[in-house]
CHARMM-style PDB file with segment names, atoms N, HN, CA, C and O in Angstrom:
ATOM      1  N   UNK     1      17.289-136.718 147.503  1.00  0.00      PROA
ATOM      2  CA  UNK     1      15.873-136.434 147.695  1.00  0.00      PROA
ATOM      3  C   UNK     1      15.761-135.163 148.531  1.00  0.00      PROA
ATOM      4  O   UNK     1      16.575-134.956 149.431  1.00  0.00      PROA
ATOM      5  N   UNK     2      14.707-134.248 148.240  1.00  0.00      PROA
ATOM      6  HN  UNK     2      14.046-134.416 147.509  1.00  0.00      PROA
ATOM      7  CA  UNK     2      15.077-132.584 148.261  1.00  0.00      PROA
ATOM      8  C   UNK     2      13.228-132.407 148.859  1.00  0.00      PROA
ATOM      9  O   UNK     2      12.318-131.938 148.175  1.00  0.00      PROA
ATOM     10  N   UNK     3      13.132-132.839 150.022  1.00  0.00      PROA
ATOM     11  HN  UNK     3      13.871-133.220 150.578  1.00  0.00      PROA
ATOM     12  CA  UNK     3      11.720-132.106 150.589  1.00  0.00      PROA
ATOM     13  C   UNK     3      10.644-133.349 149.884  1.00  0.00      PROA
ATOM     14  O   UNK     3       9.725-132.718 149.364  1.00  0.00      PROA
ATOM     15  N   UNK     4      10.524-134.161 149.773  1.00  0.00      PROA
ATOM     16  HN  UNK     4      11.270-134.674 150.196  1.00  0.00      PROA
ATOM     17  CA  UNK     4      10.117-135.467 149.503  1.00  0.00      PROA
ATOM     18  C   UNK     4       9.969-135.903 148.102  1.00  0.00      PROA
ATOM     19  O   UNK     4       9.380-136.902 147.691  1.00  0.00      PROA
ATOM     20  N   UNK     5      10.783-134.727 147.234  1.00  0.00      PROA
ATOM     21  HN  UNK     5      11.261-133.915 147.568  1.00  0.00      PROA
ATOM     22  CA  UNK     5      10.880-135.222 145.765  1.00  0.00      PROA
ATOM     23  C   UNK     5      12.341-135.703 145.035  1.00  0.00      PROA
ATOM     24  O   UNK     5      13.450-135.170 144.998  1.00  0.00      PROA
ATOM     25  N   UNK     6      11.873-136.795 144.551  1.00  0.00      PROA
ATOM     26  HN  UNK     6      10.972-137.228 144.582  1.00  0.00      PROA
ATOM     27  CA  UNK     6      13.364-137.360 143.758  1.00  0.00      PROA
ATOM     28  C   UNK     6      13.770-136.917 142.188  1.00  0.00      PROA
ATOM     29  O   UNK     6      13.093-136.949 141.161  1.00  0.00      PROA
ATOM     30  N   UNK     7      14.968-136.549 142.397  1.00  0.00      PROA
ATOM     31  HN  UNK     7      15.518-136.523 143.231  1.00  0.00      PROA
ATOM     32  CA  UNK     7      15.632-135.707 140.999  1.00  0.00      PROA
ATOM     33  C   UNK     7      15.101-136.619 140.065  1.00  0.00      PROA
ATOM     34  O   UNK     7      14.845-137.757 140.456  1.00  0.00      PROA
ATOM     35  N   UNK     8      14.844-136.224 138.601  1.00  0.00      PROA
ATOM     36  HN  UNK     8      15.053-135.299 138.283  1.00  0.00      PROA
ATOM     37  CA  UNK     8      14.874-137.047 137.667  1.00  0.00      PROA
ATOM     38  C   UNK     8      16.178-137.366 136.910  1.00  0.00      PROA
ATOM     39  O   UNK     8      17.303-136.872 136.831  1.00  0.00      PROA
ATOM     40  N   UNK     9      15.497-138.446 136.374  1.00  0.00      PROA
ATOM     41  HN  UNK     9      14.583-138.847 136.438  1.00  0.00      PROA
ATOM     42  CA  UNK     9      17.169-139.095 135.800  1.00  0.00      PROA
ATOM     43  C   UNK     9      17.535-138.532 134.477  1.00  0.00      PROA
ATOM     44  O   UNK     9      16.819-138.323 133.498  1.00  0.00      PROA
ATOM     45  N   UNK    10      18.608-138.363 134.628  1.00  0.00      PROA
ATOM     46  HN  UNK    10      19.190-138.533 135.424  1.00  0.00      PROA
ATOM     47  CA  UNK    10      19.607-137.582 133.508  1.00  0.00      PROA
ATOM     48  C   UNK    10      19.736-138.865 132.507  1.00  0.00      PROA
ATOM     49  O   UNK    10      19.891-140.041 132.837  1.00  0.00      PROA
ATOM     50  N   UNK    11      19.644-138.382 131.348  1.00  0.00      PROA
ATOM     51  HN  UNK    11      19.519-137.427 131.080  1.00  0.00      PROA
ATOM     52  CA  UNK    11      19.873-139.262 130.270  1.00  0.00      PROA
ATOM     53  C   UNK    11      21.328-140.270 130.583  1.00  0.00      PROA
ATOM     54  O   UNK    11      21.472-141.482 130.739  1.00  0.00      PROA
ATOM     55  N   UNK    12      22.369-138.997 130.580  1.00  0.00      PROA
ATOM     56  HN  UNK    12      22.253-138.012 130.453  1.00  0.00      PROA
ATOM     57  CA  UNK    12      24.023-139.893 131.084  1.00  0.00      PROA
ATOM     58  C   UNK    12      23.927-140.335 131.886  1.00  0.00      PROA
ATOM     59  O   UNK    12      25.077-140.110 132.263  1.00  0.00      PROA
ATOM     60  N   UNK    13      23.446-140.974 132.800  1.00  0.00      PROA
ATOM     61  HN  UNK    13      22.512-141.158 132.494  1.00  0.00      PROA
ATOM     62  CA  UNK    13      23.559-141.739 133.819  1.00  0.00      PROA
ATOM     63  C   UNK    13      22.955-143.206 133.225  1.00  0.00      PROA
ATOM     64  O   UNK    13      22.034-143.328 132.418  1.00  0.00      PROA
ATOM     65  N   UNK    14      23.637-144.132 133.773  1.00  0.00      PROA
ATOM     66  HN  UNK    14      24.386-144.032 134.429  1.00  0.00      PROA
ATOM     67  CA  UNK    14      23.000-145.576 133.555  1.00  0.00      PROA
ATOM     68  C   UNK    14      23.017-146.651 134.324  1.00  0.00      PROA
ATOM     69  O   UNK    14      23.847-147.035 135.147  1.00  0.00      PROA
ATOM     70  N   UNK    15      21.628-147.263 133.832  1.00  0.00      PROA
ATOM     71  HN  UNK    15      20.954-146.950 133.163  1.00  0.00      PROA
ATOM     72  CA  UNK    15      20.815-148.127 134.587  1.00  0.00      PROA
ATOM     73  C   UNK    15      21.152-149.309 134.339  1.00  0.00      PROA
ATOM     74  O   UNK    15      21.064-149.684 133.170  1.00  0.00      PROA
ATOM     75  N   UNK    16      21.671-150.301 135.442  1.00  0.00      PROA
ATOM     76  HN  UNK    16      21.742-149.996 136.392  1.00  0.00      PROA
ATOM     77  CA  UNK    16      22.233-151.820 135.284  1.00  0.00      PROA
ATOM     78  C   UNK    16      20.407-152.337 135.431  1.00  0.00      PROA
ATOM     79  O   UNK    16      19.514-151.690 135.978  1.00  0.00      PROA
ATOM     80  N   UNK    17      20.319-153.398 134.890  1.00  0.00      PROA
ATOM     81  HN  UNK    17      21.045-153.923 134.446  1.00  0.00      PROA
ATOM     82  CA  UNK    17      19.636-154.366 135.110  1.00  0.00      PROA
ATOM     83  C   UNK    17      20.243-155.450 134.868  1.00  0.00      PROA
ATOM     84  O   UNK    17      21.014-155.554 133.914  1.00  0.00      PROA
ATOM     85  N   UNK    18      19.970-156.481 135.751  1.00  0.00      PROA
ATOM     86  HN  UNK    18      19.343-156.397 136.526  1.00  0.00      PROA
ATOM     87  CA  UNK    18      20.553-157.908 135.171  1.00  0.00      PROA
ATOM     88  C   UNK    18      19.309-158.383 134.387  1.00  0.00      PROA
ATOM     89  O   UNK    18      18.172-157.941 134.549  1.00  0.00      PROA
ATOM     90  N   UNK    19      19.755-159.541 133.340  1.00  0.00      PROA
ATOM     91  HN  UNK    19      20.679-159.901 133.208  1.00  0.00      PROA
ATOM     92  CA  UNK    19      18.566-160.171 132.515  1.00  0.00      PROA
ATOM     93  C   UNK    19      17.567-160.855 133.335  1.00  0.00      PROA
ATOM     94  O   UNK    19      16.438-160.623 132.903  1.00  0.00      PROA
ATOM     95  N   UNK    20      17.573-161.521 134.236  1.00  0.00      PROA
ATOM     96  HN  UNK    20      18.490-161.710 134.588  1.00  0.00      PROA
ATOM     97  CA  UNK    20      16.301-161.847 134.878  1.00  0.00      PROA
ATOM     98  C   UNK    20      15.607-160.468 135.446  1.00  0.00      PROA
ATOM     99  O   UNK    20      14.411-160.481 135.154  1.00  0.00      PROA
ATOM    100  N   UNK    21      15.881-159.608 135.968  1.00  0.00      PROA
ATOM    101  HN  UNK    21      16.853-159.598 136.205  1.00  0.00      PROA
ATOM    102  CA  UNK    21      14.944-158.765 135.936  1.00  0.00      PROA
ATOM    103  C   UNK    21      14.656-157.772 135.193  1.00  0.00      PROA
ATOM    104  O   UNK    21      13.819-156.926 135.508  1.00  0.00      PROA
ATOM    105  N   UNK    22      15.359-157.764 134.062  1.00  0.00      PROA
ATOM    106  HN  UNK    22      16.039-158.450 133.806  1.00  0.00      PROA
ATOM    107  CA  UNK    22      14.753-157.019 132.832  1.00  0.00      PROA
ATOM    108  C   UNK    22      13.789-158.286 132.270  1.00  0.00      PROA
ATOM    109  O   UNK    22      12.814-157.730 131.765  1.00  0.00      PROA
ATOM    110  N   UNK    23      13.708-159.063 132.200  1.00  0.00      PROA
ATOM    111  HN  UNK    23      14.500-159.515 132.610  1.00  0.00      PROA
ATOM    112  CA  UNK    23      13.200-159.990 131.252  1.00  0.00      PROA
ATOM    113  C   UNK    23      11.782-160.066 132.171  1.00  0.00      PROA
ATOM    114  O   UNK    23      10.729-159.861 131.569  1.00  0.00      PROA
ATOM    115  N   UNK    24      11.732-160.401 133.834  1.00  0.00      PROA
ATOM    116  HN  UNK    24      12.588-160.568 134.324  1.00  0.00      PROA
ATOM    117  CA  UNK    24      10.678-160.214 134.346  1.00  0.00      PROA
ATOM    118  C   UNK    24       9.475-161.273 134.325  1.00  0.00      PROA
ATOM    119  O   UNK    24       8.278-161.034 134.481  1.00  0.00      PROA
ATOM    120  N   UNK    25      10.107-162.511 134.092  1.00  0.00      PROA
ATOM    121  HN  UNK    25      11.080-162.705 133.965  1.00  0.00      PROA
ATOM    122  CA  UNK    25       9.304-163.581 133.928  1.00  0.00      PROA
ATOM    123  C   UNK    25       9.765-164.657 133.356  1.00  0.00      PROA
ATOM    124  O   UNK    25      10.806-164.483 132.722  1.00  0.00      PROA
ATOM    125  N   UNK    26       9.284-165.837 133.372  1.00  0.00      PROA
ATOM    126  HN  UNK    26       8.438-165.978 133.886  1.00  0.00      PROA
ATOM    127  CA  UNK    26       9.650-166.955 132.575  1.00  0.00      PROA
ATOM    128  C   UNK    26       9.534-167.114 131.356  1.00  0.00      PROA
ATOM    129  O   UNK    26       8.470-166.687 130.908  1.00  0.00      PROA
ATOM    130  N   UNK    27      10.581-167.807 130.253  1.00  0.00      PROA
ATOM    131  HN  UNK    27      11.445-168.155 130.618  1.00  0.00      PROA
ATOM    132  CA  UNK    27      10.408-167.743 128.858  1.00  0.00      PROA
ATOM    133  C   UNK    27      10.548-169.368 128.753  1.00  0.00      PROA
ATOM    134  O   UNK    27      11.570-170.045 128.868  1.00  0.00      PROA
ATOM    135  N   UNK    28       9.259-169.768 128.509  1.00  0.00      PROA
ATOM    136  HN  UNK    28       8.429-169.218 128.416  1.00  0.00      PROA
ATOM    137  CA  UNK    28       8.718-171.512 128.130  1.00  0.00      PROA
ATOM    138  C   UNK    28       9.847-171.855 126.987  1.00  0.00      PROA
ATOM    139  O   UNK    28      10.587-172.839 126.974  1.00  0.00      PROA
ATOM    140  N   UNK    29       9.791-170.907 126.138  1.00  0.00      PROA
ATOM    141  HN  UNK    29       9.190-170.108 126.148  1.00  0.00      PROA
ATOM    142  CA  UNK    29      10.065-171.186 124.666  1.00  0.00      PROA
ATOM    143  C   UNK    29       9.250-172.369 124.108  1.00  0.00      PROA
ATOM    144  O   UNK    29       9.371-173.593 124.062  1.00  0.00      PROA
ATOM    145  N   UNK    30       7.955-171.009 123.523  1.00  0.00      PROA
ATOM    146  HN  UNK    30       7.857-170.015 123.561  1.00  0.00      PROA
ATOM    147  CA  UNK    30       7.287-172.087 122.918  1.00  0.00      PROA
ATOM    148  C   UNK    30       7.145-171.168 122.029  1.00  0.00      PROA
ATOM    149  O   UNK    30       6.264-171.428 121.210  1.00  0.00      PROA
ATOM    150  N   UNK    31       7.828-169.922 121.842  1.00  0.00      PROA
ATOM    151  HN  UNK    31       8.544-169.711 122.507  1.00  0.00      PROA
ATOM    152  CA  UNK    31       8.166-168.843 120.117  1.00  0.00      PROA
ATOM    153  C   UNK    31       7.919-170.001 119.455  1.00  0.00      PROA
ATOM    154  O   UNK    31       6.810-170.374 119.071  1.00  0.00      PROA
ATOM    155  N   UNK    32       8.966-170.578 119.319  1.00  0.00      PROA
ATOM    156  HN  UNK    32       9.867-170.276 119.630  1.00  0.00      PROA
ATOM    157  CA  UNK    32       9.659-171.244 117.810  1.00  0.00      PROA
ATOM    158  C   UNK    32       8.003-172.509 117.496  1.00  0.00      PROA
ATOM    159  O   UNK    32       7.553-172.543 116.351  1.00  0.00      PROA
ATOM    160  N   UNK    33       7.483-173.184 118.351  1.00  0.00      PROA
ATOM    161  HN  UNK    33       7.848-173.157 119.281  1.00  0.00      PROA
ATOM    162  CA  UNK    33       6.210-173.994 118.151  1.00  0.00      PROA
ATOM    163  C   UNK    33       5.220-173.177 117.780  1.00  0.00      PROA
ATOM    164  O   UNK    33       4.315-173.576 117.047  1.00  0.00      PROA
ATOM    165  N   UNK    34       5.280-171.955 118.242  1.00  0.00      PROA
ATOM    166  HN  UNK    34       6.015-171.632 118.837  1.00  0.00      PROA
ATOM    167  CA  UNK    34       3.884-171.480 117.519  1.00  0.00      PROA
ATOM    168  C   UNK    34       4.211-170.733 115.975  1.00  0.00      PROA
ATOM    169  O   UNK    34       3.451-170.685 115.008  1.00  0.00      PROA
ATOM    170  N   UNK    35       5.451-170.237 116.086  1.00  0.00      PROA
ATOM    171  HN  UNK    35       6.068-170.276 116.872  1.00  0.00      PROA
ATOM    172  CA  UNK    35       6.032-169.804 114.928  1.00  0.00      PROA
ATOM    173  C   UNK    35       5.354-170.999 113.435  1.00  0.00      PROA
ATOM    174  O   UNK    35       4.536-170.957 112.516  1.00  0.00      PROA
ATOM    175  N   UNK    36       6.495-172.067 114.116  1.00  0.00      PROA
ATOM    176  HN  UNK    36       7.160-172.101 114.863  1.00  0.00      PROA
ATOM    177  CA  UNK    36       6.464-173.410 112.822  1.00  0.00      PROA
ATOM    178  C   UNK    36       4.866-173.388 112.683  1.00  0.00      PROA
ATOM    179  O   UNK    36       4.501-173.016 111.568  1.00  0.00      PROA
ATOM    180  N   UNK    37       3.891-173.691 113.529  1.00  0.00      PROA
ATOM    181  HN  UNK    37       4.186-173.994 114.435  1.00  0.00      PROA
ATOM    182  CA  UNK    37       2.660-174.007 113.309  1.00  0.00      PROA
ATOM    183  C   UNK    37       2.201-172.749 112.449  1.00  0.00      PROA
ATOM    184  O   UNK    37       1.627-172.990 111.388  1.00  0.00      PROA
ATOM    185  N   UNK    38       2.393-171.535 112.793  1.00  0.00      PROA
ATOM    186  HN  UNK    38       2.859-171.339 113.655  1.00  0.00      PROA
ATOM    187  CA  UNK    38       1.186-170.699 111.603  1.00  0.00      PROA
ATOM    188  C   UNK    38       1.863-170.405 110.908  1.00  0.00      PROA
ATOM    189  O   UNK    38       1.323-169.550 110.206  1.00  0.00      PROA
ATOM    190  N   UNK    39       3.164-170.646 110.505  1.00  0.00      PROA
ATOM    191  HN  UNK    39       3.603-171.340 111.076  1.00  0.00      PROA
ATOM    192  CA  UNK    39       3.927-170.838 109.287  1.00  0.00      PROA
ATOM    193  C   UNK    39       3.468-171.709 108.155  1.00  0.00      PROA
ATOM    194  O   UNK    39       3.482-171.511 106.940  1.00  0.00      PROA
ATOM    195  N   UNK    40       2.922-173.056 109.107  1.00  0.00      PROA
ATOM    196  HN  UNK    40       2.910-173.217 110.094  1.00  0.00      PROA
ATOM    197  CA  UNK    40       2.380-174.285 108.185  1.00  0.00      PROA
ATOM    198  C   UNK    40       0.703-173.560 108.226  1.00  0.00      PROA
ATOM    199  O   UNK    40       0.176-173.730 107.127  1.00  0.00      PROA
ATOM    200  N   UNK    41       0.139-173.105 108.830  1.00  0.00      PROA
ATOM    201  HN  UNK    41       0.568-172.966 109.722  1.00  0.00      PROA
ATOM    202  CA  UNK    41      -1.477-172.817 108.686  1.00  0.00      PROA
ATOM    203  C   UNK    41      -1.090-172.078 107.350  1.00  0.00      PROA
ATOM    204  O   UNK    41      -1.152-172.664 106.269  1.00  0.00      PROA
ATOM    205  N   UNK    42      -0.732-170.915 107.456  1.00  0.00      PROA
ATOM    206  HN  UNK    42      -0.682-170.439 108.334  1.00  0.00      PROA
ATOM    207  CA  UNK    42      -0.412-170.374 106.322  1.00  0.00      PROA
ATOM    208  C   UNK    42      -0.169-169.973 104.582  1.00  0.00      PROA
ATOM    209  O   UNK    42      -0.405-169.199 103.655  1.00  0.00      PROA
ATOM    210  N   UNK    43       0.654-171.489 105.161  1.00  0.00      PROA
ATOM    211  HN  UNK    43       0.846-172.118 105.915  1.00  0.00      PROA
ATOM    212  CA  UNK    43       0.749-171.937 104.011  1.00  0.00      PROA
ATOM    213  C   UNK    43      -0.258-172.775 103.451  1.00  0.00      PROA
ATOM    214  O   UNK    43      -0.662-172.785 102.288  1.00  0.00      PROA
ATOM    215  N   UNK    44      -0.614-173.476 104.416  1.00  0.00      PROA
ATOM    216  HN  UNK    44      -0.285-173.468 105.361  1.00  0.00      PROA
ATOM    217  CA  UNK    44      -2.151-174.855 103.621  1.00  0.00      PROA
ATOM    218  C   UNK    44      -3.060-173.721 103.799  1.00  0.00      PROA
ATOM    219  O   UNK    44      -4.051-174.294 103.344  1.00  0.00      PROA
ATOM    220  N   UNK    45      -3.484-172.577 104.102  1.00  0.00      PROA
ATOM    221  HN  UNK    45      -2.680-172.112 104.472  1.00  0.00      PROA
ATOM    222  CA  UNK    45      -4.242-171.632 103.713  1.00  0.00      PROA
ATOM    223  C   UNK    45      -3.976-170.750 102.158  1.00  0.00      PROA
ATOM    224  O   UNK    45      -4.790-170.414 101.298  1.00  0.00      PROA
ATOM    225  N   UNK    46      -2.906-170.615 102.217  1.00  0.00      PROA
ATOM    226  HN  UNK    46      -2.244-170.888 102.915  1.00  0.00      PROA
ATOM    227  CA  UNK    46      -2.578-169.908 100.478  1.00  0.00      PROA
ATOM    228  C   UNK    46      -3.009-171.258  99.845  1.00  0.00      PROA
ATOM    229  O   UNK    46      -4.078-171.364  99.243  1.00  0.00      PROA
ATOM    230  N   UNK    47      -2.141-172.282 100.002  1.00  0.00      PROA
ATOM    231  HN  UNK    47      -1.272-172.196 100.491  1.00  0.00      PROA
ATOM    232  CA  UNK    47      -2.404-173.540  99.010  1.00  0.00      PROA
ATOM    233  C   UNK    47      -3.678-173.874  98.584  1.00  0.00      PROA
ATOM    234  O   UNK    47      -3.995-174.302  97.474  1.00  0.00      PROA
ATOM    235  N   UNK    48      -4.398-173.646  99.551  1.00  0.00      PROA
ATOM    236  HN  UNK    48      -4.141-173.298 100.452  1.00  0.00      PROA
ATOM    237  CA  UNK    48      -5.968-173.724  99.038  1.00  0.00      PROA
ATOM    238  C   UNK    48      -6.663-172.618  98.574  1.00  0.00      PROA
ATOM    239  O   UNK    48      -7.798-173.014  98.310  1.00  0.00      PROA
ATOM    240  N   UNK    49      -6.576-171.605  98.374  1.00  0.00      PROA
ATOM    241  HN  UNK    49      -5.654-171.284  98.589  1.00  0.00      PROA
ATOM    242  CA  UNK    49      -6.824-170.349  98.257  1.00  0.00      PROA
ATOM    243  C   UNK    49      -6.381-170.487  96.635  1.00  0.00      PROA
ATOM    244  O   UNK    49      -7.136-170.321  95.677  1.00  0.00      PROA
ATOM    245  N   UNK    50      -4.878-170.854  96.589  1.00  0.00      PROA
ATOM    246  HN  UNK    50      -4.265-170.989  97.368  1.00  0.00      PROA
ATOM    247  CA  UNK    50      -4.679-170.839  95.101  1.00  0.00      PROA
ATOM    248  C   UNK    50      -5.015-172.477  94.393  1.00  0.00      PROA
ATOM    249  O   UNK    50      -4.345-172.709  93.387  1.00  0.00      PROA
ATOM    250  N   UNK    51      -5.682-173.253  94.701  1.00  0.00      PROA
ATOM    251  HN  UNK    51      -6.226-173.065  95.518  1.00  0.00      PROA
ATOM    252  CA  UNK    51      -5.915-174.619  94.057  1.00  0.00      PROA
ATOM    253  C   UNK    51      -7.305-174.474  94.161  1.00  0.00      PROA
ATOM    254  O   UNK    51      -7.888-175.374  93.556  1.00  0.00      PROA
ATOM    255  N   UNK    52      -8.129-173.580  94.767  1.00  0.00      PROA
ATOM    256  HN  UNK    52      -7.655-172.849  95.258  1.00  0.00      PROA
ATOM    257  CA  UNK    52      -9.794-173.241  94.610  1.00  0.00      PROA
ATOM    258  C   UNK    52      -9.876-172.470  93.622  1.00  0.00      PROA
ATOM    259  OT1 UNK    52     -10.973-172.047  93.259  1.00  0.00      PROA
TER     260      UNK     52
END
């Protein structure tokens, strides 16, 4: 640090993060439940779409 400014970072240089703080929050895992559900909306939406 050079008179109160910090160098910027050079591409070659690299940055550790561990996964909890890259990730930065809690993961419920509730992907895969909402996934299955508008997978099934979806589908009973085409199904009716094509049987109307």
């Amino acid at each position: 640090m050079v008179a109160g400014y910090t160098r910027m970072a050079d591409d070659n240089d690299r940055i550790h993060v561990d996964a909890t703080d890259a990730r930065a929050g809690a993961t419920p895992g509730m992907t895969r439940y909402i996934l299955a559900a508008s997978l099934v909306l979806v589908v009973v939406i085409f199904a009716a779409i094509l049987l109307s």
